[in-house]
C-alpha positions, 0 to 999 in steps of 0.5 A: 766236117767237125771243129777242132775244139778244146772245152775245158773245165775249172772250180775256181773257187770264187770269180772274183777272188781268183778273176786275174787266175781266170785271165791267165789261164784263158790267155795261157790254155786258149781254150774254145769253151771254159766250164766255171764252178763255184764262182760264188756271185750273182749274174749283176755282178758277174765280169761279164764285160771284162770276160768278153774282151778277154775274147770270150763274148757268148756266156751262160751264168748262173750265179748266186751269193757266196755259194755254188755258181757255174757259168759257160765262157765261148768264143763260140756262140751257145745255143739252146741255154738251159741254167738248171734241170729241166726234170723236176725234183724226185720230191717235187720241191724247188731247188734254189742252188745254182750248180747245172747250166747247158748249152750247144757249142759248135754242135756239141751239147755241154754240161757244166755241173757243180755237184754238191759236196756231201758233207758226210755219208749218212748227212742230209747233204749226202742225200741231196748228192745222190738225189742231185746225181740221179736228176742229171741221170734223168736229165741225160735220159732226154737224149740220146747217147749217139749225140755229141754229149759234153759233161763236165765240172767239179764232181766231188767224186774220185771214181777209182784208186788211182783218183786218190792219194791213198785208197785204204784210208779214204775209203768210205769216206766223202767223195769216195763212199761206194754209194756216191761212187754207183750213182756217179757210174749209173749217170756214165752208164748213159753213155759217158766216158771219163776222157782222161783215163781212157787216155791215160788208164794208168796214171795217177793225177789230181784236181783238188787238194784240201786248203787244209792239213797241208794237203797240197804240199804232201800232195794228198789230192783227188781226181774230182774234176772231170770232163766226160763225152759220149762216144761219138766226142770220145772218138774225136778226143785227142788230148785229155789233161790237167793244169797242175801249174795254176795249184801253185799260182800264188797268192789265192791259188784256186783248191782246184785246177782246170781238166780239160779235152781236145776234140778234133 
């Protein structure tokens, strides 16, 4: 008998700026599990005891100053924590960014992933994007793709046309380059599958609109946020969606808003 679980999944830009956003949408979405990127601060300084009272006591972090940060919220207990790969790095070195932690939820295995930004095609920051990629490939290979498997987080990839506002333009460009796009498929071709659009095949939805050129109110957004399941959580998966309203939770709106799954 499995249990009914909803996982959701939020960049939020910063913990400390957007805590009272994160409060709200805890209250209003209820999710079991909530998938935290970018929360930008370190683990002592982490809400950790306001989080708890909020009803969600079992956490995972992993943070660090200014930059990148991810934790796991649950009302359930997480088993087997892991904070980061546990495959080593494809040139041996050490990496210090805080952007992958897992845990089991319930008896499902999730992955919470800030994958890095890229800068621009050809910039070193576009290799470590694809180097980081290959690594959850790797990380991935070490089960077994019949297992209840959760990825989730902030991508920064928009996979298809309809993941962003115009596909001629921003073609070739950052998040949408045809190299990030076939590491990106080479990691779901584990056995991952994008929970929204095996749902919703035809529709056009966003995560992430740019603070900048006023991205937001021309809605020229991306599908970067995503929540892939192997098949056996892809056959209990029986809603899949975005948060749109927390995109205009003013003042200091997260550039992102939460995607989340239901699985019966």
């Amino acid at each position: 008998m499995t249990t009914p679980l909803r996982i959701a999944s939020w960049n939020v830009n910063s913990l400390r700026v957007r805590f009272e956003h994160v409060l709200r949408y805890l209250e209003q979405a209820q999710p079991d599990v909530l998938c935290l990127q970018e929360t930008k601060v370190e683990d002592h300084k982490f809400p950790a005891e306001a989080l708890a009272a909020a009803g969600y006591p079992h956490q995972l972090i992993s943070g660090q100053k200014t930059y990148n940060g991810v934790a796991i919220l649950s009302k359930h207990p997480l088993v087997d924590p892991q904070l980061g790969f546990t495959v080593p790095h494809p040139a041996g070195l050490d990496d210090e960014q805080r952007r992958m932690v897992a845990a089991t939820v319930s008896g499902v295995r999730v992955f919470c992933c800030y994958v890095p930004m890229g800068t621009a095609p050809g910039h070193a920051k576009f290799t470590y994007k694809l180097q980081w990629l290959a690594r959850l490939r790797g990380e991935l290979n070490q089960l077994a793709a019949t297992e209840p498997v959760l990825v989730c987080g902030d991508l920064n990839v928009a996979l298809g046309e309809l993941d962003t506002w115009d596909a001629v333009s921003t073609d070739g460009s950052i998040l949408c380059h045809p190299h990030e796009r076939m590491v990106l498929r080479k990691v779901m071709d584990w056995g991952l599958h994008d929970a929204f659009r095996a749902l919703h095949p035809d529709e056009r939805t966003y995560s992430w609109w740019d603070y900048r050129g006023g991205a937001y109110p021309r809605n020229r957004g991306f599908r970067i946020d995503y929540v892939l399941l192997s098949k056996p959580l892809l056959e209990r998966c029986v809603a899949s969606r975005t948060w749109a309203d927390t995109r205009a939770w003013e003042p200091t709106a997260s550039d992102h808003i939460p995607a989340s799954v239901d699985l019966s």
